[in-house]
DRENTI-291562 format. One record per residue: x, y, z of N, C-alpha, C in turn; residue in three letters; residue number from 1; chain. Coordinates in steps of 0.05 Angstrom, whole numbers, padded with zeros to 5 digits, always signed. Atoms other than C-alpha are relative to their C-alpha. Layout:
% residues N
PATOR  neast nnorth    nup caeast canorth   caup  ceast cnorth    cup type seq mol
PATOR      X      Y      Z      X       Y      Z      X      Y      Z  ala NUM   A
...
% end
This chain:
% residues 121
PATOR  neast nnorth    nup caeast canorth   caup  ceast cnorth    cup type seq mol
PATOR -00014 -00023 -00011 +01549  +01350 -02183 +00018 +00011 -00021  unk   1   A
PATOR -00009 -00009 +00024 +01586  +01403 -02228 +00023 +00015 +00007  unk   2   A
PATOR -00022 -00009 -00003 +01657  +01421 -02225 +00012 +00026 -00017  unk   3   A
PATOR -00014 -00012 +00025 +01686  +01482 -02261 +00024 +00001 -00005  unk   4   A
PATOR -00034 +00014 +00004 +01760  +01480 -02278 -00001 +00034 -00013  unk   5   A
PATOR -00003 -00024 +00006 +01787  +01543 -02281 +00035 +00002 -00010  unk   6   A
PATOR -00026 +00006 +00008 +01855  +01532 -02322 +00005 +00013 -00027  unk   7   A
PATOR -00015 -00011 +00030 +01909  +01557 -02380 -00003 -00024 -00022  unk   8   A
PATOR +00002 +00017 +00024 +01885  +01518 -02448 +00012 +00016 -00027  unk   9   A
PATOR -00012 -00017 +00030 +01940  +01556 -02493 +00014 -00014 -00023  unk  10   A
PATOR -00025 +00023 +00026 +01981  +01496 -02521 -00012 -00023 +00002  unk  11   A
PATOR +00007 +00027 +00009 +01969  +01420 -02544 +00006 -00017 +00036  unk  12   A
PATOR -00013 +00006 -00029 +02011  +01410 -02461 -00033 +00000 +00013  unk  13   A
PATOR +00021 -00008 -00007 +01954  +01449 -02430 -00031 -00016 -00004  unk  14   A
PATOR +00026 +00013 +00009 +01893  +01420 -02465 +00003 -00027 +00005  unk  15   A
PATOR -00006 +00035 -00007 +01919  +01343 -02453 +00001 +00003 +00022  unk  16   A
PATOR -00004 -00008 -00028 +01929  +01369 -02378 -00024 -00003 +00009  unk  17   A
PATOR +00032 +00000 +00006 +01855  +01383 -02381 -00020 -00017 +00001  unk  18   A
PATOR +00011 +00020 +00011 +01830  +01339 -02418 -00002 -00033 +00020  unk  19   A
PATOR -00010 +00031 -00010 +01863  +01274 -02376 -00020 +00012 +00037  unk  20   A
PATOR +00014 -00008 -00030 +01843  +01319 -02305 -00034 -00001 +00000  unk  21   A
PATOR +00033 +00004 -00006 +01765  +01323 -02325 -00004 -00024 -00008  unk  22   A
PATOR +00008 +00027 -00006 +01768  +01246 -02341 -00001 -00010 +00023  unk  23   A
PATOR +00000 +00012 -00020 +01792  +01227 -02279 -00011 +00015 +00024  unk  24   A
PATOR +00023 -00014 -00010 +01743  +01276 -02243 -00031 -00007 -00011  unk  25   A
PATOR +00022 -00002 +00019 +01683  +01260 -02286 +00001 -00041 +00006  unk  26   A
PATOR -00001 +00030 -00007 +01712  +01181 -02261 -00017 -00007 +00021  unk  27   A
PATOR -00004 +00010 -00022 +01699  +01190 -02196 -00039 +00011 +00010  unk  28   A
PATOR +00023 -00009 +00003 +01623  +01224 -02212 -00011 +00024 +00002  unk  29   A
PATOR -00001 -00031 +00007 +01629  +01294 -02232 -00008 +00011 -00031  unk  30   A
PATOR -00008 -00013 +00027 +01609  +01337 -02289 +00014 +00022 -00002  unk  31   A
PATOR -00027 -00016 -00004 +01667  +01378 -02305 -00002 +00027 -00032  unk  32   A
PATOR -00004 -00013 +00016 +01673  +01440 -02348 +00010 +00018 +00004  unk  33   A
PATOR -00017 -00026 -00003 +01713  +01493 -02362 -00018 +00023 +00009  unk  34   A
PATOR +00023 -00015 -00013 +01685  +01551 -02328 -00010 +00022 -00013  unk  35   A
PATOR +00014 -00020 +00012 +01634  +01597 -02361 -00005 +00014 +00022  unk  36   A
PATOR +00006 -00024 -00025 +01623  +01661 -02322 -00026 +00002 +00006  unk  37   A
PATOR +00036 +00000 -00005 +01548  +01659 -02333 -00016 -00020 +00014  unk  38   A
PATOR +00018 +00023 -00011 +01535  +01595 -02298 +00018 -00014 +00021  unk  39   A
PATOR -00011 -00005 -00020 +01585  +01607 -02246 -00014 -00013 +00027  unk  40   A
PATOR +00008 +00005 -00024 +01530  +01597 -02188 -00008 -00021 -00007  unk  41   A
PATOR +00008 +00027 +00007 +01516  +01525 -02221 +00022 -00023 +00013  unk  42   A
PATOR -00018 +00021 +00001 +01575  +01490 -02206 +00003 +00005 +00038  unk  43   A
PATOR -00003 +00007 -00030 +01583  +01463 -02129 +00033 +00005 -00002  unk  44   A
PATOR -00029 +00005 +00001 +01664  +01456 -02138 +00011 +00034 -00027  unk  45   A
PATOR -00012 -00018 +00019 +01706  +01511 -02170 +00040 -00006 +00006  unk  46   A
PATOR -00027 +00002 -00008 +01781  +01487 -02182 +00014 +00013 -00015  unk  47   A
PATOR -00023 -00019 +00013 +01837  +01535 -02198 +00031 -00011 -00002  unk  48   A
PATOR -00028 +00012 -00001 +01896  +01505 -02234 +00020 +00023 +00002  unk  49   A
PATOR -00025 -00027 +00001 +01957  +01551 -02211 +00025 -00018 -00010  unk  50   A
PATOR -00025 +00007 +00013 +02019  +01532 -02257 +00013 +00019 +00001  unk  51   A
PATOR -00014 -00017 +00007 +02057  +01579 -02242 +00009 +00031 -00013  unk  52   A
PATOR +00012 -00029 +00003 +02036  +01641 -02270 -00027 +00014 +00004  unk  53   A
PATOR +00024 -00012 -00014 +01992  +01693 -02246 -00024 -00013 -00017  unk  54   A
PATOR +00030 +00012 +00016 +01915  +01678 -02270 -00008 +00030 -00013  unk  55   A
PATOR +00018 -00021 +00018 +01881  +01721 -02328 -00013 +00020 +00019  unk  56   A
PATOR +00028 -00012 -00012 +01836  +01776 -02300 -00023 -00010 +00001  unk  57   A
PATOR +00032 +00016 +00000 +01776  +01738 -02322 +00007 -00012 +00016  unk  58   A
PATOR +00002 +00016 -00014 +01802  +01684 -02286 -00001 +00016 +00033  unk  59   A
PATOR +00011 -00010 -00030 +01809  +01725 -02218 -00028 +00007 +00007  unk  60   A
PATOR +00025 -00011 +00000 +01745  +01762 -02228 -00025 -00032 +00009  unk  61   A
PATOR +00021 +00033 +00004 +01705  +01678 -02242 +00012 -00003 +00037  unk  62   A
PATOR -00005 -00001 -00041 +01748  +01669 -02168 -00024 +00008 +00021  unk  63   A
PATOR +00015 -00032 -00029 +01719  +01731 -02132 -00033 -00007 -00008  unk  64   A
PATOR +00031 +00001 -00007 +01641  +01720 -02162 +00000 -00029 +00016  unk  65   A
PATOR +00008 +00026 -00011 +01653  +01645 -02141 +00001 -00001 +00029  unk  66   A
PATOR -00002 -00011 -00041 +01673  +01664 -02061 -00014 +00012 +00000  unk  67   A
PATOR +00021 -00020 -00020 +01619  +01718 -02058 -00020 -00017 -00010  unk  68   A
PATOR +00017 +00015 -00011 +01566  +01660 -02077 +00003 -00019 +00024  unk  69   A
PATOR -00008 +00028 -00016 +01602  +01607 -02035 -00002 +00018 +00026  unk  70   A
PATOR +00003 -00023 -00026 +01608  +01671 -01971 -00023 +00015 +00001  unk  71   A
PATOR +00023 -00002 -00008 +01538  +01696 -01975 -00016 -00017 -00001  unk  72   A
PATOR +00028 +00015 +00000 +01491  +01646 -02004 -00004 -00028 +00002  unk  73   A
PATOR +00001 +00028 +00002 +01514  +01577 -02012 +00033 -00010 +00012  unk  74   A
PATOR -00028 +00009 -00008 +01569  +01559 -01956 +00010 -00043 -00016  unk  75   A
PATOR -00002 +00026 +00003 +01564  +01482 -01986 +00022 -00001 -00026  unk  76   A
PATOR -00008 +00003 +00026 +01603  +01504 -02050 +00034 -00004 +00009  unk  77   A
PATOR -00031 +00007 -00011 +01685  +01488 -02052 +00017 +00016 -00017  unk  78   A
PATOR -00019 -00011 +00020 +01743  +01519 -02077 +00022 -00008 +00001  unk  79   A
PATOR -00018 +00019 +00007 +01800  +01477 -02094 +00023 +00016 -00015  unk  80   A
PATOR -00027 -00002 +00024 +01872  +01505 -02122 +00020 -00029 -00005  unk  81   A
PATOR -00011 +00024 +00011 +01904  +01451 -02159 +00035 +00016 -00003  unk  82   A
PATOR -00024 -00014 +00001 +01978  +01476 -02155 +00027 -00021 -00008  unk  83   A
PATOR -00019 +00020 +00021 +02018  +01436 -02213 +00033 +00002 -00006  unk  84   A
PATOR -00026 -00006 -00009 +02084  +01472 -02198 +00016 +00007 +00024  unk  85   A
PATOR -00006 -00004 -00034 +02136  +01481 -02149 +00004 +00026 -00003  unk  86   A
PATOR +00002 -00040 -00014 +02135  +01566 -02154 -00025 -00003 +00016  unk  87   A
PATOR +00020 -00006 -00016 +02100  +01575 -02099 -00001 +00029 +00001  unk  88   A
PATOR +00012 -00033 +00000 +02070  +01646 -02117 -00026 +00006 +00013  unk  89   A
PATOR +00024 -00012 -00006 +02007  +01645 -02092 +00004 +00022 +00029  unk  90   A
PATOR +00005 -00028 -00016 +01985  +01712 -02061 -00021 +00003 +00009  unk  91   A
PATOR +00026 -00012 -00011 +01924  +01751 -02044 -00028 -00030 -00011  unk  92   A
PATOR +00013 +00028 +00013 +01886  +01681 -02085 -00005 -00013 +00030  unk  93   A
PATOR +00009 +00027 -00016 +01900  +01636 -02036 -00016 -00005 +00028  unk  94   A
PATOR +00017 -00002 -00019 +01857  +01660 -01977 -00034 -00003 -00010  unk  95   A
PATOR +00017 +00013 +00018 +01804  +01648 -02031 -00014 -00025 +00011  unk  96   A
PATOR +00002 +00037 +00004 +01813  +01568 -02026 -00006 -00007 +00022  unk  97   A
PATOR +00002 +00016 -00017 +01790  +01521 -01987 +00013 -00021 +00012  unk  98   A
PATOR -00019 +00012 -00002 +01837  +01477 -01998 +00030 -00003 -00027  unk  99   A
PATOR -00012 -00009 +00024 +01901  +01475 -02044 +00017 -00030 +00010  unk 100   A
PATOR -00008 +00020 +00002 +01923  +01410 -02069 +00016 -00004 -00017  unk 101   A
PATOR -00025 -00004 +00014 +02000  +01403 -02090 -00001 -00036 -00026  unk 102   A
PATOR -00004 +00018 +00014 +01987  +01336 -02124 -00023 -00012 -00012  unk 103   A
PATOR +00023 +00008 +00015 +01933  +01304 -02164 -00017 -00025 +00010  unk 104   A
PATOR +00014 +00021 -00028 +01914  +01242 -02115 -00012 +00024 +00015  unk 105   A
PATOR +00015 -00015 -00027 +01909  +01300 -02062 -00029 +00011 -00009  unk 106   A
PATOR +00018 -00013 +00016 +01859  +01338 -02115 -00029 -00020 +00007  unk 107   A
PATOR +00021 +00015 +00005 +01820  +01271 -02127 -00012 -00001 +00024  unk 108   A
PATOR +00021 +00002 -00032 +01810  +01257 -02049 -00018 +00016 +00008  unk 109   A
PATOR +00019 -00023 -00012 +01788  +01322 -02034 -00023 -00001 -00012  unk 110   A
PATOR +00028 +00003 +00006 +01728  +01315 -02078 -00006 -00019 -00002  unk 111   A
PATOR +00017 +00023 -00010 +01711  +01245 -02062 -00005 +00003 +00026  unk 112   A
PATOR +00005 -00023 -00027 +01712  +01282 -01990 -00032 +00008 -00003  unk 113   A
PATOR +00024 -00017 +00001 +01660  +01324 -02017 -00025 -00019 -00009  unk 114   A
PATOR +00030 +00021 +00003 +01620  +01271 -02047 -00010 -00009 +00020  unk 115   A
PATOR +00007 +00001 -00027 +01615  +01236 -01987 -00016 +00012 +00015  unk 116   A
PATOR +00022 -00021 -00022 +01596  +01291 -01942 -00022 +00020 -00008  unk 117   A
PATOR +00035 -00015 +00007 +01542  +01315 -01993 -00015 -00008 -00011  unk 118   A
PATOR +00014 +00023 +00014 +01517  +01257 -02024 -00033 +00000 +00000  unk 119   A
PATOR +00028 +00000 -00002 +01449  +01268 -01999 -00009 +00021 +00005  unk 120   A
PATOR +00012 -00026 -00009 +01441  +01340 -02004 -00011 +00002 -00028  unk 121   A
% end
């Protein structure tokens, strides 16, 4: 199953943030990549790290195509905000999600959740 990670990789912080989150996703039996826009309808899981500041345009736009596969063609897909700070900004985003997980246990459960309940699809 294929996760995309939809996150800020601007500093040495960021990229170790990353880096340590798709190990311990990729632990639990995920393949994890940052998200390419072209292969968008590949990935079952789409998680959006919110730190605190708004998301790129690209990144909204990767959002919005990922909800209009997951809301017309494939309700099985997930959308996960990972929310690594305490500003709680989220806006018009978070009716998006499926679920929004303030801590990084909560993150991991939710997609051993999903394993579980799709293991044999």
């Amino acid at each position: 199953m294929r996760v995309g990670l939809i996150a800020p990789i601007n500093n040495q912080g960021e990229k170790a943030l990353v880096n340590d989150l798709s190990k311990k996703i990729e632990a639990i039996g995920f393949q994890v990549e940052i998200v390419l826009a072209d292969k968008l309808s590949d990935y079952h899981i789409l998680v959006a790290i919110f730190d605190g500041r708004t998301l790129s345009p690209s990144d909204y736009i990767q959002l919005g195509v990922f909800y209009g596969y997951k809301a017309k063609q494939q309700p099985a897909k997930l959308i996960i905000g990972y929310q690594t700070s305490t500003i709680d900004y989220l806006g018009q985003e978070a009716k998006w999600l499926d679920h929004l997980a303030t801590t990084e246990l909560n993150l991991i459960s939710c997609l051993k959740d999903y394993i579980y309940y799709h293991q044999h699809e």
